[in-house]
N, C-alpha and C positions, 0 to 999 in steps of 0.2 A: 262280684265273682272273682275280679284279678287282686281285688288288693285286702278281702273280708272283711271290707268298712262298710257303713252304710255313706250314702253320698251326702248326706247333712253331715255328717259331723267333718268333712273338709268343703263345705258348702257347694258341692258339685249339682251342677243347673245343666239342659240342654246347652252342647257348646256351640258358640258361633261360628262361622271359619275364623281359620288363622287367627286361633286359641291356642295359648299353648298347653304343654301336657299338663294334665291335669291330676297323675298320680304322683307323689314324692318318689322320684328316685332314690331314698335312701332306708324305704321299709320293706319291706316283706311281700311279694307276690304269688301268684300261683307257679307262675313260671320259675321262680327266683325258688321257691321249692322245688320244683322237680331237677331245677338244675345243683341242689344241694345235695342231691340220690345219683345223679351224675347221669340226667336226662339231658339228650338234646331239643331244647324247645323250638317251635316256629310259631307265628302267626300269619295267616290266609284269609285276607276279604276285611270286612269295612271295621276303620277303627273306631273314629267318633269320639277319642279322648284325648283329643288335642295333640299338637305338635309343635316343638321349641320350649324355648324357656321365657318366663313372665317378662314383660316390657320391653323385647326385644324381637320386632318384626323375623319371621320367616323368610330365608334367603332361599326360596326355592328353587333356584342356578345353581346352589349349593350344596353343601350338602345339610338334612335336614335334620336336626337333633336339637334335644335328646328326644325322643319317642321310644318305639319297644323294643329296640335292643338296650335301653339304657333302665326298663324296669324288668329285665328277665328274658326276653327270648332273642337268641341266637341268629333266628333270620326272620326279617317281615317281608310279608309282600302288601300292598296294603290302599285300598280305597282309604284317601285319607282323612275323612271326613265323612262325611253320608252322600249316598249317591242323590240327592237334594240340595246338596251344598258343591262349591266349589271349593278347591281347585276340581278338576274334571281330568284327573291322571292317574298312574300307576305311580305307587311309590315301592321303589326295592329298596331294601334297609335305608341306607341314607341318603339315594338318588332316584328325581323322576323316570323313568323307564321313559325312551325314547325321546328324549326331549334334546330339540335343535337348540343349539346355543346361539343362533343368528336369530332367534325365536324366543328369547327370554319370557321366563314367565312369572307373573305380578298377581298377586291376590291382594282385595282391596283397593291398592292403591297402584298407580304406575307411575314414576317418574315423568317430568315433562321434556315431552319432546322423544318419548320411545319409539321404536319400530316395529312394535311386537303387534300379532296379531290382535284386532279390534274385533270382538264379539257382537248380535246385537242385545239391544239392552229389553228386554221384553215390554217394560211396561210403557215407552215411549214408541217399542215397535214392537206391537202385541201379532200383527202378520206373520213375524220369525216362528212364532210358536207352533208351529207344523205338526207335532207328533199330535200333542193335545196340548191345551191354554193352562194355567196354570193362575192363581191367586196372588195378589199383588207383591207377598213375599214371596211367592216361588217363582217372580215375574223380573228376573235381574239378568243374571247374563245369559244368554240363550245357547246352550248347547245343543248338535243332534236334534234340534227342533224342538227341546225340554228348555223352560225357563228354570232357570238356579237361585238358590241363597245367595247372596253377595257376588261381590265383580272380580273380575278374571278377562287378564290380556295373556298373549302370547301362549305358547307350550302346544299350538294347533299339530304339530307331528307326535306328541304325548296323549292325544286325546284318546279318554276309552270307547269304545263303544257300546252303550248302554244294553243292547240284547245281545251282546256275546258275554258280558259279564262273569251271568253263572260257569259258562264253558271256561273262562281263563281260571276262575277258581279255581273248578275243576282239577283244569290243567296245574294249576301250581299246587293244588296238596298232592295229587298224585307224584310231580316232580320231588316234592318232600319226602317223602314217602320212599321215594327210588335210592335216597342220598341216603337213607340212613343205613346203617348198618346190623344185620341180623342181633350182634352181640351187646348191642346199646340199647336201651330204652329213650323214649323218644314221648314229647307232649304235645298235640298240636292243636291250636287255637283257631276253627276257620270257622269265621264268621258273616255270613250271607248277607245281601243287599236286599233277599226276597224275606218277605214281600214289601219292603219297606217302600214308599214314592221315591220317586217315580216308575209305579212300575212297567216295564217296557220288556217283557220277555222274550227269546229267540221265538223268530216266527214259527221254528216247528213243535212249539207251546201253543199260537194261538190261535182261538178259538175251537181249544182242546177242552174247556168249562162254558157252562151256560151263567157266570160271572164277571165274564169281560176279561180284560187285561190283570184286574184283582185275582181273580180265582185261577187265569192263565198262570198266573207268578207263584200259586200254589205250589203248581203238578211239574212247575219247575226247580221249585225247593225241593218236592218230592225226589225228583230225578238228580239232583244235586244228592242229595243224600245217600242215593243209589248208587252216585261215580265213584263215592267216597270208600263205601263198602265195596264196591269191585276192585278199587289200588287197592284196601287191605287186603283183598283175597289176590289177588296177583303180585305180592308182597312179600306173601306168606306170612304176614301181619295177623291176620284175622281170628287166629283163636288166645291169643295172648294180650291182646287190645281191650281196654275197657273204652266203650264208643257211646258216648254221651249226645243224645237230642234233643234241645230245649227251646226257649225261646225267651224275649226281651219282656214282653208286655205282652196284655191282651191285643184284642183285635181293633182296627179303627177303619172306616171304610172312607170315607173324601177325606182326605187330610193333605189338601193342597190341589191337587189335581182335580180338571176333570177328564175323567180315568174311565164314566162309565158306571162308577160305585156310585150306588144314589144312599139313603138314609133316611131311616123313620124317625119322624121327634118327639120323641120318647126318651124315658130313661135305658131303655134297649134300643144299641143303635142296630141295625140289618141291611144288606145289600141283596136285593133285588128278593127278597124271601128268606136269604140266608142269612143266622145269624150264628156268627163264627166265636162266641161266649156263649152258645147253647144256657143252660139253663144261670149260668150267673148275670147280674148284675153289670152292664158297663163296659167299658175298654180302654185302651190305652187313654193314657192320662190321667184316668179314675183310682182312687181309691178301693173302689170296688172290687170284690171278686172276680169280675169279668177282664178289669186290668191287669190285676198285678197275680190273678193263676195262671199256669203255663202249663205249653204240655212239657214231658221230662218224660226221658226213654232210657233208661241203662241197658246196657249188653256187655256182656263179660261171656262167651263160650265155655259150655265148662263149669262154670263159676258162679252164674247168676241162674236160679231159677226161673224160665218163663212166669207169668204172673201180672198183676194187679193190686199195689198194696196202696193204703189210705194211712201212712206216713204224712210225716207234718215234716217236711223239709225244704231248703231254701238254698236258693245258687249260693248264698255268701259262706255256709259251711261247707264249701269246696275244701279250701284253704288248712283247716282243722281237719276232715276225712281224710283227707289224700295225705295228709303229715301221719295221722292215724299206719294207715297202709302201707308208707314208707319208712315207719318206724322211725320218724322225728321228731325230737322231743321241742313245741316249739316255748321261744322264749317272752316272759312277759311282755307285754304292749303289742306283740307280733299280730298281725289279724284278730285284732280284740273283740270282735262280731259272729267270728267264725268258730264255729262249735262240731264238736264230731259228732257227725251222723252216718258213719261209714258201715254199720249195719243197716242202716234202715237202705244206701244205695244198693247194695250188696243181696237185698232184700230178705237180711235177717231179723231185720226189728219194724214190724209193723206200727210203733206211735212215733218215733225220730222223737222231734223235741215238743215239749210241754205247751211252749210259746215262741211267738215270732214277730219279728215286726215288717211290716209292708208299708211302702213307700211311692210316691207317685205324684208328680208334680212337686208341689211344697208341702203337702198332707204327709202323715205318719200315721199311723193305725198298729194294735196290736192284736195278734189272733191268739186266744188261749184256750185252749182244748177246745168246744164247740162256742166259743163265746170269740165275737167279733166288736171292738170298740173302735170311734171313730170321735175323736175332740171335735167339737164345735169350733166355725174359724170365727177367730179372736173371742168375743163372747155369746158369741151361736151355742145354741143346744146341740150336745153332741149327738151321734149314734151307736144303739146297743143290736146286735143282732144274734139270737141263736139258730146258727149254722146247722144245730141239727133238728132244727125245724124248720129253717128259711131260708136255704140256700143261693135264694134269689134276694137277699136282703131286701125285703118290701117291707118288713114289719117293724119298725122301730120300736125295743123294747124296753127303752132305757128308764120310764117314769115307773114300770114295773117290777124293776133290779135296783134300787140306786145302791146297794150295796156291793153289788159288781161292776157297777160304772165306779165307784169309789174309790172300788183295788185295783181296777185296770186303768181307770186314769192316774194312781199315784205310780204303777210302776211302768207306766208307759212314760211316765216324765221323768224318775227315774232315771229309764234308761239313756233314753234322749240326753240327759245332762252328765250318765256316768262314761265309766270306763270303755265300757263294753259287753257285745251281751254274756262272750265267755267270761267275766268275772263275776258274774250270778252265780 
């Protein structure tokens, strides 16, 4: 979405902590667009793409760079990592928010012989784990009574607090929101920890769902969504605003905790009767349609007809749209993935694009018109699915087509090895 690559072709993997940034600072972003039309951009909530530069630990006392003000936006506020991971702070552009300097704080590794606060470590003291227990990697340092990804001393006056999360959000896009000025156009990136694990919602979310803490985290994204629409309308933002809501992946129910979400074993996972990829295929991690389709919501007042359109389009032709609409012309190699589809958001063009490629774990797959291909890993038989017959991909049709597995596997390699997809 921020940089209209696919993440294989700069071999981007879930990051660990204290990874550093993972976009090149020297190409073309989304942000780095809007600031080309003489937007002021910001980012709000969890980043998850890394911070610092390669082979050079993070000085967290310090200040923390490069990260997103150095690939395009003007001010971050920023869970820096996933709320599963450590560190367990606030970062403002390039400083932890409230962090005691008699309190230093160490990710990974600490110095011998420091002062800083000693966390416990979950899985040698699993009793820490208070709120709920957590899986031997989410069993590290114990925050808030949540075990975490990797270790972490000190920064204890930085610490967030996991159920007021969504409200500081909140609270900082609205603050965004306040700074800007009627006469400027403005891009802002806020990106939500719900429902991502650990989920831990403000209590006056839970047991708001008959899905535990999982479905609590819903009705709290829900409501998040809501604070965001009431600063534009108290703004006077809100009819000149294109207000975008999407999502990362499909659905995944235990994915570390235990939260409450239980799981059928199945090729369809479900929590507790629910299953949150309704009639597709799978969830996060998968290849499937249950993974990698999302929901997606445009609103533009004005400007967007209410509706429902069956558009083929993809977060990475952000980058290509929105250059479309702000009349930039962009230049070779720029976002070489990213394609205009700024009809079809706009919802003037009911097909967007022809084909697409979807990604998930180390898989790649490509979708083209109702035909869905899926390479076999390493010399595995692949998979062929017609979508407008099998939208639960259960029928594997590939010994039936080999002439569609033929084309969709040479130009799905193709792509994989060229340019990009806008040089199609």
């Amino acid at each position: 979405m921020l940089s209209g690559l696919y993440g294989f072709r700069e071999g981007v993997r879930i990051l660990p902590p204290n990874a550093p940034l993972c976009i090149p600072t020297d190409i073309l972003t989304l942000p780095k667009l809007f600031r080309r039309a003489g937007y002021h951009t910001g980012v709000v909530g969890k980043w998850h793409l890394g911070l610092g530069s390669k082979g050079t630990p993070v000085n967290w006392n310090a200040e923390v760079k490069p990260g997103p003000l150095e690939v395009g936006f003007d001010y971050s506020f920023l869970l820096p990592s996933t709320n599963d991971r450590v560190p367990c702070v606030y970062l403002e552009n390039y400083k932890v928010v409230n962090l005691n300097p008699s309190d230093p704080l160490y990710v990974g590794s600490a110095p011998e012989g420091h002062k800083s606060t000693v966390y416990p470590y979950g899985r040698t003291n699993p009793e820490a784990e208070t709120y709920y227990p957590g899986d031997p990697q989410h069993s590290e340092t114990v925050i808030n009574g949540i075990g975490r990804i990797g270790k972490m001393w000190g920064g204890k006056s930085a610490l967030w607090n996991d159920e007021t999360m969504a409200d500081e959000f909140a609270s900082q896009a609205r603050k965004f929101l306040e700074r800007q000025k009627k006469e400027k156009p403005f891009f802002l990136y806020l990106s939500s920890q719900d429902i991502h694990v650990p989920r831990a919602p403000h209590p006056r979310f839970q047991g708001k769902t008959k899905l535990g803490k999982r479905g609590d985290a819903m009705v709290q994204f829900d409501w998040l969504v809501g604070a965001v629409e009431q600063a534009l309308e108290d703004t006077g933002f809100t009819e000149n605003t294109i207000l975008i809501v999407s999502s990362d992946n499909g659905p995944v129910y235990d994915d570390g905790y235990e939260d409450g979400s239980t799981v059928r074993k199945s090729s369809q996972e479900s929590d507790q009767g629910h299953d949150g990829s309704g009639p597709y295929r799978g969830g996060k991690y998968q290849i499937y349609e249950g993974g990698t389709r999302v929901p997606f919501i445009v609103k533009w007042p004005g400007r967007i007809k209410p509706g429902v359109s069956s558009a083929l389009v993809s977060q990475i032709d952000f980058i290509a749209s929105f250059a479309e609409l702000l009349g930039i012309k962009l230049k070779p190699g720029e976002a070489r993935d990213s394609r205009n589809t700024l009809g079809a958001f706009l919802g003037k063009d009911e097909k967007g694009v022809s084909y697409t490629l979807e990604e998930a774990s180390r898989q790649v797959a490509i979708r083209s018109g109702h035909w869905k291909f899926i390479p076999g890993k390493k010399a595995g038989v692949g998979q062929l699915y017609d979508l407008s017959r099998d939208v639960g991909e259960q029928k594997n049709v590939q010994a039936a087509h080999p002439e569609v597995v033929k084309h969709l596997a040479a130009q799905l390699s193709a792509l994989r090895k060229g340019q990009g997809l806008r040089a199609e």
